[in-house]
Biotite code that builds the C-alpha atoms (Angstrom):
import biotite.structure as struc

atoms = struc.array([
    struc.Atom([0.000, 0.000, 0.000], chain_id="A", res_id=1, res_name="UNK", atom_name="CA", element="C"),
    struc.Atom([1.239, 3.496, -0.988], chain_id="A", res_id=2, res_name="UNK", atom_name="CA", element="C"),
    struc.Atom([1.765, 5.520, 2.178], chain_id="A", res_id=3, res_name="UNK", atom_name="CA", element="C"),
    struc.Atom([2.709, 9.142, 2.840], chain_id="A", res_id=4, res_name="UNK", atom_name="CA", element="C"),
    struc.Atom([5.529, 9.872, 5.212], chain_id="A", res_id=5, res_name="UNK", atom_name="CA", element="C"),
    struc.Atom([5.753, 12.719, 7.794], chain_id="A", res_id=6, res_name="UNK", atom_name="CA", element="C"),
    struc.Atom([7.684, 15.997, 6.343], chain_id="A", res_id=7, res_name="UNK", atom_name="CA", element="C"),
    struc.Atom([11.483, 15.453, 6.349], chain_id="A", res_id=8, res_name="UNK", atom_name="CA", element="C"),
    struc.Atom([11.837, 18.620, 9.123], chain_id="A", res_id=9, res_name="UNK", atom_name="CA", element="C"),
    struc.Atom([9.422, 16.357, 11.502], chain_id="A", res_id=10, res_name="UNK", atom_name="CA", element="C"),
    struc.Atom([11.677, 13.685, 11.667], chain_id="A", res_id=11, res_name="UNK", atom_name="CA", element="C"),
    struc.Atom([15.489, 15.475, 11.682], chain_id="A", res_id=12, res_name="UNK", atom_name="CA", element="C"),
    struc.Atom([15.568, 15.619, 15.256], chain_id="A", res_id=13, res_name="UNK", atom_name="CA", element="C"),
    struc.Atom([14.493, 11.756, 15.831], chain_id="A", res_id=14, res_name="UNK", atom_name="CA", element="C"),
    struc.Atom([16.948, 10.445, 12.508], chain_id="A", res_id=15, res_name="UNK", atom_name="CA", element="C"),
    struc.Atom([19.913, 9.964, 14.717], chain_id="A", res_id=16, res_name="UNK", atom_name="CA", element="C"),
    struc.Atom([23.129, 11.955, 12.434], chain_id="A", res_id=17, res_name="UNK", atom_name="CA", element="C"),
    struc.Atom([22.245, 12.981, 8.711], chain_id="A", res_id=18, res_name="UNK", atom_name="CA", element="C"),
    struc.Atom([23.619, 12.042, 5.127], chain_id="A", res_id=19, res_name="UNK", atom_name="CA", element="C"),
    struc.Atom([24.408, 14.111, 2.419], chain_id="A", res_id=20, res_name="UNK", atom_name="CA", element="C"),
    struc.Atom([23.314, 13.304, -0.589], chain_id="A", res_id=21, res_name="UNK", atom_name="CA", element="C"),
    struc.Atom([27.018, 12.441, -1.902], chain_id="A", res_id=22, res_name="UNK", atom_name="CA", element="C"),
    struc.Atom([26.506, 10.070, 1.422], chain_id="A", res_id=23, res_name="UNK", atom_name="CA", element="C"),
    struc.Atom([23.311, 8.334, 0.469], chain_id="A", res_id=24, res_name="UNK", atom_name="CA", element="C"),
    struc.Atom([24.395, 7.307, -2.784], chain_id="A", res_id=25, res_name="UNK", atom_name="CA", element="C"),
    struc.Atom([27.374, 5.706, -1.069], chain_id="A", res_id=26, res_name="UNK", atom_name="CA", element="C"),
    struc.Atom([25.141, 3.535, 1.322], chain_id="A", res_id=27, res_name="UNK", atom_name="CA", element="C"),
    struc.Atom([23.194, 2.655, -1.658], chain_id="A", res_id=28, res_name="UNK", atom_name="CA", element="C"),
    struc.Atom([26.116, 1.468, -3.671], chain_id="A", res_id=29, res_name="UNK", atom_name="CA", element="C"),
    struc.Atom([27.696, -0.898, -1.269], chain_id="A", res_id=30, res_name="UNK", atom_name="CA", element="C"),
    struc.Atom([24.653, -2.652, -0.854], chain_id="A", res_id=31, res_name="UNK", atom_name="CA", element="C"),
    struc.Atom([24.646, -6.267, -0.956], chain_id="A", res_id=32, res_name="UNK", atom_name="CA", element="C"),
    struc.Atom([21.049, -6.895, -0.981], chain_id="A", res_id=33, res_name="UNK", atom_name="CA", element="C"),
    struc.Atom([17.807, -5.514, -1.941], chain_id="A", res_id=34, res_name="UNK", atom_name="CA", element="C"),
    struc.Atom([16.694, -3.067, 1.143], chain_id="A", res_id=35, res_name="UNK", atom_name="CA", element="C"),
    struc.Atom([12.944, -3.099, 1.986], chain_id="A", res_id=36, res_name="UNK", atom_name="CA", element="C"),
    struc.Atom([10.988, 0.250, 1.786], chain_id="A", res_id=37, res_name="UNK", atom_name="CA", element="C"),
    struc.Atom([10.787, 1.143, 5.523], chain_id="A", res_id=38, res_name="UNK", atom_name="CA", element="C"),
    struc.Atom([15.353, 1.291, 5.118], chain_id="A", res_id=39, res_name="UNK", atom_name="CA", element="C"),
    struc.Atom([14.881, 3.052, 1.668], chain_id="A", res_id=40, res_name="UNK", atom_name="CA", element="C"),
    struc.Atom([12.688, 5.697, 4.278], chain_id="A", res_id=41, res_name="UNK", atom_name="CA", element="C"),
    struc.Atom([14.847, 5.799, 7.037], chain_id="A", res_id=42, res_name="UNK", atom_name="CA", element="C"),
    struc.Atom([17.499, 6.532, 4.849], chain_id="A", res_id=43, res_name="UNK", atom_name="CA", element="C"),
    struc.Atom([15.870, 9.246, 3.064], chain_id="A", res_id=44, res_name="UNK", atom_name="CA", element="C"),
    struc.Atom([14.923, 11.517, 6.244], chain_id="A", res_id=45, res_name="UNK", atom_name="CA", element="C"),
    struc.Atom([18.540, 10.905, 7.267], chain_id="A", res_id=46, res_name="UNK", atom_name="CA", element="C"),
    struc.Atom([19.623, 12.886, 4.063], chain_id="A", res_id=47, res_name="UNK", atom_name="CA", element="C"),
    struc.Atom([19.655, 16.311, 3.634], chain_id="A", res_id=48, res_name="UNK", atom_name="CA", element="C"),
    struc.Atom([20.071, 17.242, 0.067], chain_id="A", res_id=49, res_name="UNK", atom_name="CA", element="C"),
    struc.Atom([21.745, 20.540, -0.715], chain_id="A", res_id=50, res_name="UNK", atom_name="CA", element="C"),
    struc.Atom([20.799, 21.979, -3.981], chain_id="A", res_id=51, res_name="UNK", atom_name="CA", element="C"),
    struc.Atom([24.643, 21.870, -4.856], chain_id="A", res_id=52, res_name="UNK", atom_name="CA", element="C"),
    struc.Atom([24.769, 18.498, -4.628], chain_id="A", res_id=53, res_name="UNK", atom_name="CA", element="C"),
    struc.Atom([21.243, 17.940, -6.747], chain_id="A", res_id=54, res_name="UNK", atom_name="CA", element="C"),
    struc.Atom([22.610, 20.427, -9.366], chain_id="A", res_id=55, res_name="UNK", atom_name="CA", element="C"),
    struc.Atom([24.607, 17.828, -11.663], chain_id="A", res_id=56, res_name="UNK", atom_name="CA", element="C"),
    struc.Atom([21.173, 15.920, -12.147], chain_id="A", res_id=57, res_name="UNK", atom_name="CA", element="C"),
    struc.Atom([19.268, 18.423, -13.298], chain_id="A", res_id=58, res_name="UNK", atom_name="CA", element="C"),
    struc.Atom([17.686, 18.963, -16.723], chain_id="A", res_id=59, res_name="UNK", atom_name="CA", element="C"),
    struc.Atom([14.332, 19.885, -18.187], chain_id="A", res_id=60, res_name="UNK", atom_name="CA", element="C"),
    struc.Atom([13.026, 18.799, -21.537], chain_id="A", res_id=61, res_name="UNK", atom_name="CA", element="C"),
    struc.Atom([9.487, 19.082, -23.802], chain_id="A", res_id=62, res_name="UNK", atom_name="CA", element="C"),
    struc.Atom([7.434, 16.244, -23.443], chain_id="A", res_id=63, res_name="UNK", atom_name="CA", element="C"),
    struc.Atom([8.304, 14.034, -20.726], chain_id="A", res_id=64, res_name="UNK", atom_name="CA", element="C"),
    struc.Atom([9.768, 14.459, -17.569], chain_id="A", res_id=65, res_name="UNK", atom_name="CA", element="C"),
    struc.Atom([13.639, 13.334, -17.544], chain_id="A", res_id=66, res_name="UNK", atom_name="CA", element="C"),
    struc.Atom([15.749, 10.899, -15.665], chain_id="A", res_id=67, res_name="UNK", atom_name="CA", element="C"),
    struc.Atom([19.180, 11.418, -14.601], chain_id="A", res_id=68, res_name="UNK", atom_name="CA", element="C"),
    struc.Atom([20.996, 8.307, -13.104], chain_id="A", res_id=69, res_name="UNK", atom_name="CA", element="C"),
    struc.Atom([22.383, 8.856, -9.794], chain_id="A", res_id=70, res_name="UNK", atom_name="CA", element="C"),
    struc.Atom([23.535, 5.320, -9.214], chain_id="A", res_id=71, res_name="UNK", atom_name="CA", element="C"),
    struc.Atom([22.664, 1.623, -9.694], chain_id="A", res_id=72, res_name="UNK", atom_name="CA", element="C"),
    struc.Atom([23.353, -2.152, -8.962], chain_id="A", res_id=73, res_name="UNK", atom_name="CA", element="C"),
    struc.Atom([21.302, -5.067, -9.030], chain_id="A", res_id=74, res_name="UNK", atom_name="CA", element="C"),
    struc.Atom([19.942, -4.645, -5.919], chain_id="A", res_id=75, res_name="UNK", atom_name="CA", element="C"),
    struc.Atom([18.507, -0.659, -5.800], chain_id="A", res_id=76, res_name="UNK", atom_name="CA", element="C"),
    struc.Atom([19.184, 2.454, -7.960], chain_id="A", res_id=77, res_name="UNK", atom_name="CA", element="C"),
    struc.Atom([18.552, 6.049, -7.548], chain_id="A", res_id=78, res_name="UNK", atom_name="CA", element="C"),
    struc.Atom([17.233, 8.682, -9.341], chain_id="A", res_id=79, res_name="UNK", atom_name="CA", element="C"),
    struc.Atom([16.689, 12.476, -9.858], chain_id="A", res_id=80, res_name="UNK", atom_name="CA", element="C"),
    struc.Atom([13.695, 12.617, -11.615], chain_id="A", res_id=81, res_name="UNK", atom_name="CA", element="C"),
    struc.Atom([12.872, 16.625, -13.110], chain_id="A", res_id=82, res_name="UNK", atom_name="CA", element="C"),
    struc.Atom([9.272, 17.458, -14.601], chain_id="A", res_id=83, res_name="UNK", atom_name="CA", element="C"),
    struc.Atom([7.828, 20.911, -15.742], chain_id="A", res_id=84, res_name="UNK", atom_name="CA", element="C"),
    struc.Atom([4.132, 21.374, -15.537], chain_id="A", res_id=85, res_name="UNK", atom_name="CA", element="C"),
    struc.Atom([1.837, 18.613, -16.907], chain_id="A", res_id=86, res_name="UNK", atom_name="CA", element="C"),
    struc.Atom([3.799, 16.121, -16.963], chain_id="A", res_id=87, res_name="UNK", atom_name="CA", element="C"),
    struc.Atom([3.246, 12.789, -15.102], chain_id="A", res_id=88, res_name="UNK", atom_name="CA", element="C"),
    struc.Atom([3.866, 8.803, -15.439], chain_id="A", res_id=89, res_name="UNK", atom_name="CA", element="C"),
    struc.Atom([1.252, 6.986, -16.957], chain_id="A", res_id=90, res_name="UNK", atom_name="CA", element="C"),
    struc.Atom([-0.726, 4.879, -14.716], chain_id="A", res_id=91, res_name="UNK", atom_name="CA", element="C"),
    struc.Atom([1.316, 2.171, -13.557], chain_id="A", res_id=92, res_name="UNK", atom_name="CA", element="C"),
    struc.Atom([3.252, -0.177, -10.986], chain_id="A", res_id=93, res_name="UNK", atom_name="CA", element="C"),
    struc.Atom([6.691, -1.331, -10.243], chain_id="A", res_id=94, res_name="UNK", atom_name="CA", element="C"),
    struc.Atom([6.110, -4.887, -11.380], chain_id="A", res_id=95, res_name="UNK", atom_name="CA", element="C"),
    struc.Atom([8.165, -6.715, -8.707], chain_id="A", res_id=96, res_name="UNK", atom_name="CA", element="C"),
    struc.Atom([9.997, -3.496, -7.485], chain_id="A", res_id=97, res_name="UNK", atom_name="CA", element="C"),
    struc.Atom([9.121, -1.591, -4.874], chain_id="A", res_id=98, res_name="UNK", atom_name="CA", element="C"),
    struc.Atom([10.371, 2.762, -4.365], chain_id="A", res_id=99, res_name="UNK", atom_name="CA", element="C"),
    struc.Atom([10.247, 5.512, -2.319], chain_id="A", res_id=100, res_name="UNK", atom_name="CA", element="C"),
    struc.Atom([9.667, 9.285, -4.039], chain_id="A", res_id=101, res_name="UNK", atom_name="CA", element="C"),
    struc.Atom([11.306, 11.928, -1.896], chain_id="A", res_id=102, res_name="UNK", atom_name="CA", element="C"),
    struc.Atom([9.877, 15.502, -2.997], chain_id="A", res_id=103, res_name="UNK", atom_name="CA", element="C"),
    struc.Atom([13.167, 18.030, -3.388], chain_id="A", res_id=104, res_name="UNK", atom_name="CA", element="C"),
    struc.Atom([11.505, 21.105, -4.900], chain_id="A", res_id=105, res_name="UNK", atom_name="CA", element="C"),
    struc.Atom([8.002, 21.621, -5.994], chain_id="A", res_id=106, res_name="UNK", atom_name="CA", element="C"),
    struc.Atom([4.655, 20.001, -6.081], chain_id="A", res_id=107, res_name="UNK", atom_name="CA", element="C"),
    struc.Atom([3.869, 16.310, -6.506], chain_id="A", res_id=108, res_name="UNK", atom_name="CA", element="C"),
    struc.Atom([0.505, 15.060, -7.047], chain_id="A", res_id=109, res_name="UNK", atom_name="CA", element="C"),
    struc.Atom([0.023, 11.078, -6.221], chain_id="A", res_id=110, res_name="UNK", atom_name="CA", element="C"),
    struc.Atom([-2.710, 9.514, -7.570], chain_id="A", res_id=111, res_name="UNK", atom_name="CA", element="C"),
    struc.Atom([-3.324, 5.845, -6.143], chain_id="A", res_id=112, res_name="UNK", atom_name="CA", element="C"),
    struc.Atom([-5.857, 3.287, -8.089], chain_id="A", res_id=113, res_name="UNK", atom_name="CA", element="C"),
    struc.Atom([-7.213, -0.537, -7.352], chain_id="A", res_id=114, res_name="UNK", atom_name="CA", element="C"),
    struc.Atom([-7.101, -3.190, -10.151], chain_id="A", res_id=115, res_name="UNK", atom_name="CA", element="C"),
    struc.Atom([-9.618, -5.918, -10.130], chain_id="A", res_id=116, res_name="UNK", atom_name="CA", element="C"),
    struc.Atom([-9.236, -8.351, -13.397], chain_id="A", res_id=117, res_name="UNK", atom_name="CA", element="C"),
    struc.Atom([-13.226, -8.100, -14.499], chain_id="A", res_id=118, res_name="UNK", atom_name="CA", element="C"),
    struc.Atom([-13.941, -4.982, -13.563], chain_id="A", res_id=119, res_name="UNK", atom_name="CA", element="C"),
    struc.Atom([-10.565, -2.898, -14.375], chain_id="A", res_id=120, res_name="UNK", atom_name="CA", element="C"),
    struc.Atom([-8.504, -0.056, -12.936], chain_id="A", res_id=121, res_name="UNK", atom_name="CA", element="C"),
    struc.Atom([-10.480, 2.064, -10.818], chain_id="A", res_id=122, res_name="UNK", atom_name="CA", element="C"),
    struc.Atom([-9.847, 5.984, -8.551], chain_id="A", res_id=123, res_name="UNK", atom_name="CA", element="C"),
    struc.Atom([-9.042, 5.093, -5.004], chain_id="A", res_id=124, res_name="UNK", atom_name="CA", element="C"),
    struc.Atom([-7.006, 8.469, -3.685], chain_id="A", res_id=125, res_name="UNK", atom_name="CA", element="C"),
    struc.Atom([-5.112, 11.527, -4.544], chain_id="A", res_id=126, res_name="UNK", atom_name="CA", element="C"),
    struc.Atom([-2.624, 13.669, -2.422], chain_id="A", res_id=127, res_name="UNK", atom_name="CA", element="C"),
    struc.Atom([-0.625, 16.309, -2.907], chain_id="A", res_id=128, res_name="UNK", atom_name="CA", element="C"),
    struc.Atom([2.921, 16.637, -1.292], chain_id="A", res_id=129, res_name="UNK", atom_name="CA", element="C"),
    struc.Atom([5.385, 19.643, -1.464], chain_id="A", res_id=130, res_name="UNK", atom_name="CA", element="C"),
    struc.Atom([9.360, 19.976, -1.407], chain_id="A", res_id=131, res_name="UNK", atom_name="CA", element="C"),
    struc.Atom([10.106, 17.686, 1.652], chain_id="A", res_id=132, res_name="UNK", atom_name="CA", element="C"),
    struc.Atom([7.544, 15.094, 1.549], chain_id="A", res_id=133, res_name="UNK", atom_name="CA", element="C"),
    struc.Atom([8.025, 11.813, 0.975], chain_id="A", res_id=134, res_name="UNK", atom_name="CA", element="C"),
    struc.Atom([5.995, 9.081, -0.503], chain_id="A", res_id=135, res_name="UNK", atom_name="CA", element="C"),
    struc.Atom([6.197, 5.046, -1.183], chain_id="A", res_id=136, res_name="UNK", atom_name="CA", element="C"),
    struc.Atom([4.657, 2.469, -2.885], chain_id="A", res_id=137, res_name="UNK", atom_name="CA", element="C"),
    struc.Atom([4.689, -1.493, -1.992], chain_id="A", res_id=138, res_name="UNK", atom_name="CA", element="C"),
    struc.Atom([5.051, -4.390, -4.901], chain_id="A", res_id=139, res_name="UNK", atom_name="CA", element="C"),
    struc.Atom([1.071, -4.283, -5.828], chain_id="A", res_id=140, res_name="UNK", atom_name="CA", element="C"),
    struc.Atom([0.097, -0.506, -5.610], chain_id="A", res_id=141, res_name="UNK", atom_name="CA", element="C"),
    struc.Atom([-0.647, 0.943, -8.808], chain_id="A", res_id=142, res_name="UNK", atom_name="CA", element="C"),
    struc.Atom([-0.029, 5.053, -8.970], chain_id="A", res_id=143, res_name="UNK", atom_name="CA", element="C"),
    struc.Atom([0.301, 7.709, -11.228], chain_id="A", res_id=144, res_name="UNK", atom_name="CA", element="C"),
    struc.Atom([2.852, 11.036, -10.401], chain_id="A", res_id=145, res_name="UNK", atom_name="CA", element="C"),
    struc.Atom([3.294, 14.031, -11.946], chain_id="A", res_id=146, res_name="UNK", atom_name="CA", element="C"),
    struc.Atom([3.228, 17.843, -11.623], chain_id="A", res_id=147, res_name="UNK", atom_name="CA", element="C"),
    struc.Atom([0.414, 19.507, -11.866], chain_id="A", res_id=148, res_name="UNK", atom_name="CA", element="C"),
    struc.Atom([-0.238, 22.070, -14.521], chain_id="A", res_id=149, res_name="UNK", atom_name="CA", element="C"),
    struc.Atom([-1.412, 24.854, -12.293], chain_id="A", res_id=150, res_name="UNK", atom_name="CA", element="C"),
    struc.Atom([1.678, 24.346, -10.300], chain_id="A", res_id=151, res_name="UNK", atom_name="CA", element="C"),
    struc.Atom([3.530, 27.060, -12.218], chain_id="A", res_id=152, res_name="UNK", atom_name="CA", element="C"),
    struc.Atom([6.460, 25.513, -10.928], chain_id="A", res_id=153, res_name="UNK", atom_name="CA", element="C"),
    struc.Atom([9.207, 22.713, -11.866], chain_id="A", res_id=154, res_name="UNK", atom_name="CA", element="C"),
    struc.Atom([9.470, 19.636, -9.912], chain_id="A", res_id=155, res_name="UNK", atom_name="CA", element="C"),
    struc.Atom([12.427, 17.823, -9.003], chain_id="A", res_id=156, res_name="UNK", atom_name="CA", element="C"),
    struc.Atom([11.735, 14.603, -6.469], chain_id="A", res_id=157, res_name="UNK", atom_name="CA", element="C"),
    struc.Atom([14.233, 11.732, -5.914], chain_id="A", res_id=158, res_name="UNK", atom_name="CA", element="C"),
    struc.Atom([13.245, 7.896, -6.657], chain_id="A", res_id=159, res_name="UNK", atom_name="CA", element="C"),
    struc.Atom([14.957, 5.045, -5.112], chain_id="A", res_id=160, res_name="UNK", atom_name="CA", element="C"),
    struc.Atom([13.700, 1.456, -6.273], chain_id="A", res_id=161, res_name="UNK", atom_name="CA", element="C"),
    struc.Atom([14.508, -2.009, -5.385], chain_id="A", res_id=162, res_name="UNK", atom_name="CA", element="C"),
    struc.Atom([15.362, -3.885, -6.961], chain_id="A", res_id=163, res_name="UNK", atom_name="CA", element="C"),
    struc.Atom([16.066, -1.454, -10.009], chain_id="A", res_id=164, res_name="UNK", atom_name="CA", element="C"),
    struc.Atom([12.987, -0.852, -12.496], chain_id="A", res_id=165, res_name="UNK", atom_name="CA", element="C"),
    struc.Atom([12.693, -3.171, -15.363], chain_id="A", res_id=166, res_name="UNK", atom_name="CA", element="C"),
    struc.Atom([9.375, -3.757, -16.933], chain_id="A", res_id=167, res_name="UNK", atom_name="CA", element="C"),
    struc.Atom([6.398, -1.934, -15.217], chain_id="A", res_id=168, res_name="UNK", atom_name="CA", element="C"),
    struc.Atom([3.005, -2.990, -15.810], chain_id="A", res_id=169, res_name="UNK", atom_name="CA", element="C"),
    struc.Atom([0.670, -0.049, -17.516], chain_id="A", res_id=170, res_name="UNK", atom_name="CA", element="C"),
    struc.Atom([-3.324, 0.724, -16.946], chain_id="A", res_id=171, res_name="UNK", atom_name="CA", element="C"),
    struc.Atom([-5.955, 2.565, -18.171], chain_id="A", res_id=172, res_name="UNK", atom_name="CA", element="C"),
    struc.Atom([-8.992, 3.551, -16.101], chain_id="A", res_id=173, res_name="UNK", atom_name="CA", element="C"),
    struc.Atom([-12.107, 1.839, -16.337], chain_id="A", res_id=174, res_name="UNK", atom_name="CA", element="C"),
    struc.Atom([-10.441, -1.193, -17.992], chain_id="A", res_id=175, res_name="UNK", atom_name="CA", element="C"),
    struc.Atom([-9.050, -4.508, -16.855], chain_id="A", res_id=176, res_name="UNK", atom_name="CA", element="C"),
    struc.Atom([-6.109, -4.410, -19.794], chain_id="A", res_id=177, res_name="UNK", atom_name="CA", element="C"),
    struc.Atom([-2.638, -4.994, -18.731], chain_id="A", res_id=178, res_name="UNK", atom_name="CA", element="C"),
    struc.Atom([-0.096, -3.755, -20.859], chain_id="A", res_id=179, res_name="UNK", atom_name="CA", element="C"),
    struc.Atom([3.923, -3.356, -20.062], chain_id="A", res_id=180, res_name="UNK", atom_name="CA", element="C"),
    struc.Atom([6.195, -0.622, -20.306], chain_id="A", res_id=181, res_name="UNK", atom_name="CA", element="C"),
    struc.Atom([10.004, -0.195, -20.270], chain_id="A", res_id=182, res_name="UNK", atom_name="CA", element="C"),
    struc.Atom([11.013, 3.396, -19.187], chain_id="A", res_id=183, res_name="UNK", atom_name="CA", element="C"),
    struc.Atom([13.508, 4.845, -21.184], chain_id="A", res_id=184, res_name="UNK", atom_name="CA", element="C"),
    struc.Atom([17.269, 4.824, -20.493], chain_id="A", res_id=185, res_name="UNK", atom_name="CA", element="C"),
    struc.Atom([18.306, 7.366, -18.415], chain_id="A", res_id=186, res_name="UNK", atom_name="CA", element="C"),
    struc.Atom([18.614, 10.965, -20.343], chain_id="A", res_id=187, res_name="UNK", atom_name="CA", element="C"),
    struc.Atom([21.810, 11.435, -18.398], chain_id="A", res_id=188, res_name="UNK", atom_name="CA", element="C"),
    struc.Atom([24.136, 9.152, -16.466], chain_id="A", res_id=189, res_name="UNK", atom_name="CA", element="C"),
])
């Protein structure tokens, strides 16, 4: 089940010593199996990312939002995911993978939807988190993100997966077909 975590600045005093972002990439690398979500969390409100460090991943382009590689190995990889206005994911799951969406600048809306094989994909909840939220979804939940068009703002949020992506599983509302999806390579590496 997808479930929103408590504003990173709630939890700095209670994180016992923080990462940089340099730092978190490090603990993810060395890695020598595939973490569960609530370590993916706990690492994530240890971090505090300075926009310094963030700057080398950023890049906006037409169309689609764009993915810039922080690190990866077969067990977990990280991501700086950037998106200008109207742009979101289509509606989909992890397939076998399970991530955690930390929200560095801007506004992310999370839209959350139940599958049932004769009926189809159906609304179950939206929410709306700002820079410093942080969001997750288990193996089965099915989700769409993006930002908003009336944000008037880019987005920049931070994905960490495990294991790494590979095929996700695509929807479409009110139907019960399946169909997969391979996000593209990362724009930069």
């Amino acid at each position: 089940m997808a479930v929103e975590l408590r504003h990173q600045s709630e939890t700095s005093s209670e994180s016992g010593g923080s990462f940089s972002f340099k730092d978190l990439a490090k603990a993810l690398v060395v890695r020598q199996s595939i973490p569960r979500l609530p370590e993916l969390y706990q690492l994530i409100e240890r971090t505090r990312i300075s926009q310094a460090e963030v700057q080398p991943y950023l890049g906006l382009k037409a169309g689609n939002y764009s993915r810039h590689r922080v690190m990866r190995n077969e067990f977990v990889e990280m991501l700086v995911l950037c998106w200008k206005p109207g742009q979101r994911t289509p509606i989909h799951d992890h397939n076998g993978s399970h991530g955690a969406v930390f929200v560095h600048e801007g506004i992310l809306w999370e839209t959350t939807f139940e599958y049932d094989a004769e009926t189809g994909l159906a609304y179950k909840a939206h929410r709306e988190l700002r820079a410093g939220g942080l969001t997750g979804s288990e193996v089965p939940d099915i989700h769409q993100l993006g930002n908003p068009d009336v944000s008037g703002q880019d987005l920049i949020t931070i994905h960490i997966y495990a294991p790494p992506l590979g095929v996700l599983k695509t929807y479409k509302l009110g139907s019960s077909t399946i169909d997969l999806y391979t996000p593209a390579d990362p724009d930069f590496l």
